[in-house]
C-alpha positions as CSV (number, residue, x, y, z in Angstrom):
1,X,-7.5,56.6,2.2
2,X,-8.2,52.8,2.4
3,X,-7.3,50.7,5.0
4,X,-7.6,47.0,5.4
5,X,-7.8,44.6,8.4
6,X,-4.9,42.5,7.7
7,X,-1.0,43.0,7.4
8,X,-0.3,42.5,3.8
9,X,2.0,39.3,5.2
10,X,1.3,35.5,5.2
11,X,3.4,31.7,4.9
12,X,1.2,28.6,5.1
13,X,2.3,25.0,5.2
14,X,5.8,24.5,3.9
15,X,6.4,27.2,1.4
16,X,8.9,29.9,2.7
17,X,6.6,32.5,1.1
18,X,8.0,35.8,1.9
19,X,5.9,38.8,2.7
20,X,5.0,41.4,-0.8
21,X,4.1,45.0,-0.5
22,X,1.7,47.4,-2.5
23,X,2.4,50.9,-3.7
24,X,1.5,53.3,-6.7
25,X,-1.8,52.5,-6.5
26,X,-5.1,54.9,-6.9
27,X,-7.2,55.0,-3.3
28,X,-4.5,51.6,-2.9
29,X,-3.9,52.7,1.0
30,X,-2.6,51.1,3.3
31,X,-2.3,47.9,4.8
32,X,-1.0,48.0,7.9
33,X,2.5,45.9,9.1
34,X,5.0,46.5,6.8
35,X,7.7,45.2,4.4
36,X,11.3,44.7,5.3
37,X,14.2,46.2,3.8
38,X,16.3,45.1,1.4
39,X,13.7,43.4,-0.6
40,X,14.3,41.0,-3.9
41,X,11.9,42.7,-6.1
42,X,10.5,39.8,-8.9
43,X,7.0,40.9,-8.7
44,X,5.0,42.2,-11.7
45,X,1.8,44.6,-12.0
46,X,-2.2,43.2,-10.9
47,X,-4.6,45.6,-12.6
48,X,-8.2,46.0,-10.6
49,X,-11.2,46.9,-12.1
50,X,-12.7,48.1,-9.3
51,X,-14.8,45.4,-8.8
52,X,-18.7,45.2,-8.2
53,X,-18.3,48.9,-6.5
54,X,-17.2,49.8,-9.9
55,X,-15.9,53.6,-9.5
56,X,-12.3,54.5,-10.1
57,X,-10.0,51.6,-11.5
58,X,-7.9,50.7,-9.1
59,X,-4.3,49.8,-10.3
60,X,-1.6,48.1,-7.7
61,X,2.1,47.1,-8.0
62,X,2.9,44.9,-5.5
63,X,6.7,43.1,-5.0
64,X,7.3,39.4,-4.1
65,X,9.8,39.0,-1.5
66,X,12.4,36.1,-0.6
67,X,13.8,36.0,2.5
68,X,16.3,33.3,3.2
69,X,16.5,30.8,6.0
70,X,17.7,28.0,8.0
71,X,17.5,25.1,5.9
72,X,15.0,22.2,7.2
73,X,12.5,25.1,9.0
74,X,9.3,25.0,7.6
75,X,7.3,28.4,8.3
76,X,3.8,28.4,10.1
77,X,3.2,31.5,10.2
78,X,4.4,35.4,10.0
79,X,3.9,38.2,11.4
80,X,5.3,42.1,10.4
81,X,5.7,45.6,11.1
82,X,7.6,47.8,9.7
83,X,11.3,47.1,8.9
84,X,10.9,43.9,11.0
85,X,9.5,40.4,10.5
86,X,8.9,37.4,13.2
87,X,7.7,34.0,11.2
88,X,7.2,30.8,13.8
89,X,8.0,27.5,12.4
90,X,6.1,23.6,12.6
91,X,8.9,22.8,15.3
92,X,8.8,25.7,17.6
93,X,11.4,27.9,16.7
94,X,10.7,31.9,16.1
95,X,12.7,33.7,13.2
96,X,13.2,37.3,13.0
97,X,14.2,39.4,9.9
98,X,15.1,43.6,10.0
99,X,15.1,43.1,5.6
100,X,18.2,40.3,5.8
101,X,17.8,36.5,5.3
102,X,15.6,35.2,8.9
103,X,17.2,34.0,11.6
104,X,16.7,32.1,15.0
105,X,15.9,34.5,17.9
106,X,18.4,33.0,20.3
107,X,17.3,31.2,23.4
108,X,13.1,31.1,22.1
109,X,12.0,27.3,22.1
110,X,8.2,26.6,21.8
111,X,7.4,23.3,20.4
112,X,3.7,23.9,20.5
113,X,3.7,27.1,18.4
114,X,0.7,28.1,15.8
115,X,1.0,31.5,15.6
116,X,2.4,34.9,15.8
117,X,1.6,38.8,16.0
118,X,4.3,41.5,16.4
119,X,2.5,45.0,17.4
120,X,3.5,48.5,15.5
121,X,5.6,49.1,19.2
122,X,7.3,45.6,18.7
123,X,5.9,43.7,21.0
124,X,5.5,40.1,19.8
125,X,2.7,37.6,20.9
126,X,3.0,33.7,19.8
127,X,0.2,31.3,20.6
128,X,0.6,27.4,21.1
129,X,-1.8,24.8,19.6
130,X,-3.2,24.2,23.5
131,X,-3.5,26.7,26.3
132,X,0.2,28.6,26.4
133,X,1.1,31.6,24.6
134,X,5.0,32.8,25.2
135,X,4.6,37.0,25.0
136,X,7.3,39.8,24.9
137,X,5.7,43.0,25.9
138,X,8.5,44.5,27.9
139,X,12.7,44.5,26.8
140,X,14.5,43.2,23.2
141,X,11.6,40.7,21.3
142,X,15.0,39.4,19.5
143,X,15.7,37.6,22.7
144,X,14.0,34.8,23.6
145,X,14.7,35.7,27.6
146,X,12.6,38.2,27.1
147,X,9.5,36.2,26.5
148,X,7.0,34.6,29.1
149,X,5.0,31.5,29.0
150,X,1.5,33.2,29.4
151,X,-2.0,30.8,29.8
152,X,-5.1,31.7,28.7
153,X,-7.9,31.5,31.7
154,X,-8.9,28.1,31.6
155,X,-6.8,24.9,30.9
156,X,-8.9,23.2,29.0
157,X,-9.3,26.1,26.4
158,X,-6.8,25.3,23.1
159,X,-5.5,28.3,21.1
160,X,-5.5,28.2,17.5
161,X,-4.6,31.6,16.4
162,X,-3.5,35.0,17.0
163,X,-5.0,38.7,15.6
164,X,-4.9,42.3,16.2
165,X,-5.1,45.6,15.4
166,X,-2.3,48.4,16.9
167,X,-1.4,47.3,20.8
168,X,-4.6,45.6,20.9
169,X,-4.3,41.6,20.7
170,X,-6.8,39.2,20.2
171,X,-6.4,34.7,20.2
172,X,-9.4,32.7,19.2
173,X,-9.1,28.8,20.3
174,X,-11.7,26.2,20.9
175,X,-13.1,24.6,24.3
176,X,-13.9,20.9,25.3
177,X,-17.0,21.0,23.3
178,X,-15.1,22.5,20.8
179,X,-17.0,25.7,20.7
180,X,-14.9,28.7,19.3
181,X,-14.0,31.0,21.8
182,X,-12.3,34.4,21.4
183,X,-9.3,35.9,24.1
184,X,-8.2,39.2,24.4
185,X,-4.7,40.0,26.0
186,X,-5.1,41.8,29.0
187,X,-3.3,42.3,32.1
188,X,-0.8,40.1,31.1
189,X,-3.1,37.0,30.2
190,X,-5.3,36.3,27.7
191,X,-8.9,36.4,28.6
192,X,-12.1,35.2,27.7
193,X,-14.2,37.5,25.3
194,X,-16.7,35.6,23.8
195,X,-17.7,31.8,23.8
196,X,-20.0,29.8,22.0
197,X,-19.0,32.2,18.7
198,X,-21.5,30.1,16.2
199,X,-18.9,28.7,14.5
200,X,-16.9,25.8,14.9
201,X,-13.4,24.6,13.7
202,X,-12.5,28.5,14.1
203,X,-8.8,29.0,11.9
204,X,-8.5,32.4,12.3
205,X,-9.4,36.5,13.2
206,X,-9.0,39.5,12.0
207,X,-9.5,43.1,13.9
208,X,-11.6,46.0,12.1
209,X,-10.8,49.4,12.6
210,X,-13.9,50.5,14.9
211,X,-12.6,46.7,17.4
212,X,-14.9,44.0,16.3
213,X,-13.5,41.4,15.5
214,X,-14.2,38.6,12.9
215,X,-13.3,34.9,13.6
216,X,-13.6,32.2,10.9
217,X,-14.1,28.6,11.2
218,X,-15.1,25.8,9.0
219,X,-18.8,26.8,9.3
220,X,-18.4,30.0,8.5
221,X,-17.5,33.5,9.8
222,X,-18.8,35.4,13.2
223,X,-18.3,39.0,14.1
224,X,-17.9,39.8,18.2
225,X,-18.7,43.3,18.8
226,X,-17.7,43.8,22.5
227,X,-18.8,40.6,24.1
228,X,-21.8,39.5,21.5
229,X,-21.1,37.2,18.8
230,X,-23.3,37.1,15.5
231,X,-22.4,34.2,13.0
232,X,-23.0,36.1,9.7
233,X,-25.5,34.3,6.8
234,X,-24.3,32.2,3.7
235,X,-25.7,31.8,0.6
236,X,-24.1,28.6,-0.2
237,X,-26.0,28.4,-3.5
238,X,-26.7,24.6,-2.3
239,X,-22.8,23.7,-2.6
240,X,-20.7,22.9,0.2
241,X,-17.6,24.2,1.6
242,X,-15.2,24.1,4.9
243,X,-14.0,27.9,5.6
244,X,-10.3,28.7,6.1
245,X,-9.9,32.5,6.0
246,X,-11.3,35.6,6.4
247,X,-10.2,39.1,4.7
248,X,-12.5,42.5,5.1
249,X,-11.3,45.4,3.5
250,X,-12.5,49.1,5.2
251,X,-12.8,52.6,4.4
252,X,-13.3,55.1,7.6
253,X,-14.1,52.1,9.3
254,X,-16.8,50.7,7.4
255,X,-15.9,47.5,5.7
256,X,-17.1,47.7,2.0
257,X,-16.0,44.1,1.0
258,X,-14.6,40.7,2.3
259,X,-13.6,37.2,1.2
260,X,-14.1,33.6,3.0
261,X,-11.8,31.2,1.9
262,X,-11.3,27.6,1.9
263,X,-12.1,24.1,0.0
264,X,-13.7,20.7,-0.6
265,X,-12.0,19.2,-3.2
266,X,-11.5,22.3,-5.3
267,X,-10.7,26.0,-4.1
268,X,-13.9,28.0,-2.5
269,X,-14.6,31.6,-1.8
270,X,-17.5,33.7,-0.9
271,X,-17.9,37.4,-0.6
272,X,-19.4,39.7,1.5
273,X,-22.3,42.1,0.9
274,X,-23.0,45.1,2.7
275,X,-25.4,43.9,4.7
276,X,-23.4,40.7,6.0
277,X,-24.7,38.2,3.6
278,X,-22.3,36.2,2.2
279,X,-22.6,34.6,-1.1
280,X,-20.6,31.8,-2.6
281,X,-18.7,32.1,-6.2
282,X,-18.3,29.0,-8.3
283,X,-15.7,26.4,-7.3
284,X,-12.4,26.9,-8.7
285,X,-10.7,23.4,-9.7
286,X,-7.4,24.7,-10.4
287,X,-6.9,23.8,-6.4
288,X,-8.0,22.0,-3.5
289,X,-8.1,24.2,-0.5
290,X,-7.7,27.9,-0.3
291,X,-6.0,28.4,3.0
292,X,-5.5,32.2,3.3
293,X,-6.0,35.4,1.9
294,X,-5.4,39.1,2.6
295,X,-7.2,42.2,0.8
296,X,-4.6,44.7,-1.2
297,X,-7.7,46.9,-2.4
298,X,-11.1,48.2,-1.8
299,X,-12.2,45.4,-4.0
300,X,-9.2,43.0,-4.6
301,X,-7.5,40.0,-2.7
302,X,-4.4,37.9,-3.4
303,X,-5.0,34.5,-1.4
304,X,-2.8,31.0,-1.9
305,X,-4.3,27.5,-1.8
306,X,-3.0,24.4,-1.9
307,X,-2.9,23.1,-6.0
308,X,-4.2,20.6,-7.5
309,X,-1.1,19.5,-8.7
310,X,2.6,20.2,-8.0
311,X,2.5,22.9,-10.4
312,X,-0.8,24.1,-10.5
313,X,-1.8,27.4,-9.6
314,X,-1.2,28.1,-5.6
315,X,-1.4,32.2,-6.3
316,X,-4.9,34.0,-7.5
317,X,-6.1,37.4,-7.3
318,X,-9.9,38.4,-7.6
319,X,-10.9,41.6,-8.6
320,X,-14.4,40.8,-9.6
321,X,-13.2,37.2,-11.2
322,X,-10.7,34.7,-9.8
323,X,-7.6,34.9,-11.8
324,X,-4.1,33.2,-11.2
325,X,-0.7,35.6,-10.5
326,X,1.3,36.1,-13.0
327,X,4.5,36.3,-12.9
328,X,4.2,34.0,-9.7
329,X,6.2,35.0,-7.0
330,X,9.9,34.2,-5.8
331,X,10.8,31.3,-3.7
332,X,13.8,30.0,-2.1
């Protein structure tokens, strides 16, 4: 069976992008998280080749979902398990969905949220864009009395993100020199791991199943395995890039292929080879930035950019070859 590092769930920047789900697929696994009930199904069929591992095609339906909301919130980010959804929005406000349209989780206000992680138990873990995370490890995550302002261990250390894998939870941020610096949650705070990661401007992390972790930044990708951080090579083929996000996809642990993401004036990706190497594809102009991207397959992703044009493609898959979604998904 495959498994892959990252829930199968993403919104970025304004669009209420609702989460999608995969099924009926050969060796198409799972994905971890989950989809909500009561999807609206307006999805269509991506067909996989298998890519460079070549092997069995691998063939995946996957289903676009809407989920309604409070007019005038614009999702950051989200987070899912399954049968329930948390998204946090640009003005602080945390929305929950059991397969209905989301709603406010009463009484939670946190101006300063980036981002959020919801555990298989429930638990729910949001970060701020400086040093305070609010957490709900213990009572009802719908309520927002239930959540506690948690610090990381030094003041001057600035969250960016959230990541994990099962119960165990993971924030990467940047210090005053602007060094990335990774956190796990333990004993009720979050805690230094790793600094000095070799990359700066880090966006995001992702867990793998054997616990290292890999963080992205705009200079790349670097994988912490306990405390040791390695930055991991590009072949940037002499172009440039700025990184956003990083997908792996595993089988019994080992990862047999990734994709960075991210932009310069047209939409960038590289791929990982099995020794760690990463090599740049050509630019893509139908965008501008890729800003996230998840893997569905052993060797296929779905990421969204940011167009070059109002309606330009935002939605590719790659299965050896960039390609844009079609149909595209639902939005409301």
């Amino acid at each position: 069976m495959r498994r892959f590092a990252l829930p199968l769930v993403f919104a970025f920047g304004c669009t209420p992008l609702a989460p999608f789900r995969t099924d009926a697929g050969v060796d198409a696994g799972s994905a971890g998280g989950g989809t909500p009930a009561g999807s609206i199904t307006g999805g269509g069929s991506a067909a996989s080749t298998g890519g460079s591992g070549g092997g069995t095609p691998i063939s995946i339906d996957f289903t676009w979902t809407t989920l309604g909301f409070p007019p005038g919130f614009a999702l950051q980010s989200v987070s899912a398990r399954p049968g329930e959804l948390y998204a946090v929005t640009f003005t602080g406000e945390l929305l929950r969905s059991t397969g209905g349209a989301l709603t406010a989780v009463p009484g939670f206000s946190f101006f300063d949220a980036s981002d959020v992680y919801v555990s298989p138990s429930g638990k729910v873990y949001v970060t701020g864009s400086r040093n305070a995370a609010l957490v709900c490890t213990v009572g009802d995550c719908a309520m927002g009395a239930n959540y506690v302002a948690t610090s990381n261990s030094t003041l001057t250390d600035f969250f960016v993100g959230v990541c994990g894998l099962g119960e165990r939870v993971f924030a990467v941020g940047t210090g005053t020199s602007l060094e990335g610096i990774l956190f796990e949650y333990t004993n009720n705070a979050f805690r230094r791991v790793s600094t000095s990661l070799g990359v700066g401007g880090v966006r995001n992390c992702i867990v793998t199943p054997n616990g290292d972790v890999f963080v992205a930044g705009f200079d790349g990708v670097a994988r912490v395995v306990g405390t040791a951080a390695t930055p991991e090579p590009i072949n940037l083929g002499g172009q440039t890039a700025r990184w956003r996000y990083v997908a792996l996809a595993t089988d019994g642990g080992a990862i047999t292929d990734g994709l960075l993401v991210g932009g310069l004036g047209s939409y960038r990706s590289a791929r990982r080879g099995v020794t760690g190497q990463w090599t740049t594809l050509p630019a893509d102009p139908r965008g501008m930035e890729l800003i996230g991207v998840v893997a569905l397959a052993e060797h296929e992703f779905l990421a969204v950019g940011t167009p070059a044009s109002p309606s330009g493609t935002r939605f590719l898959l790659f299965d050896g070859a960039w390609r844009a979604v079609d149909p595209p998904p639902l939005v409301v």
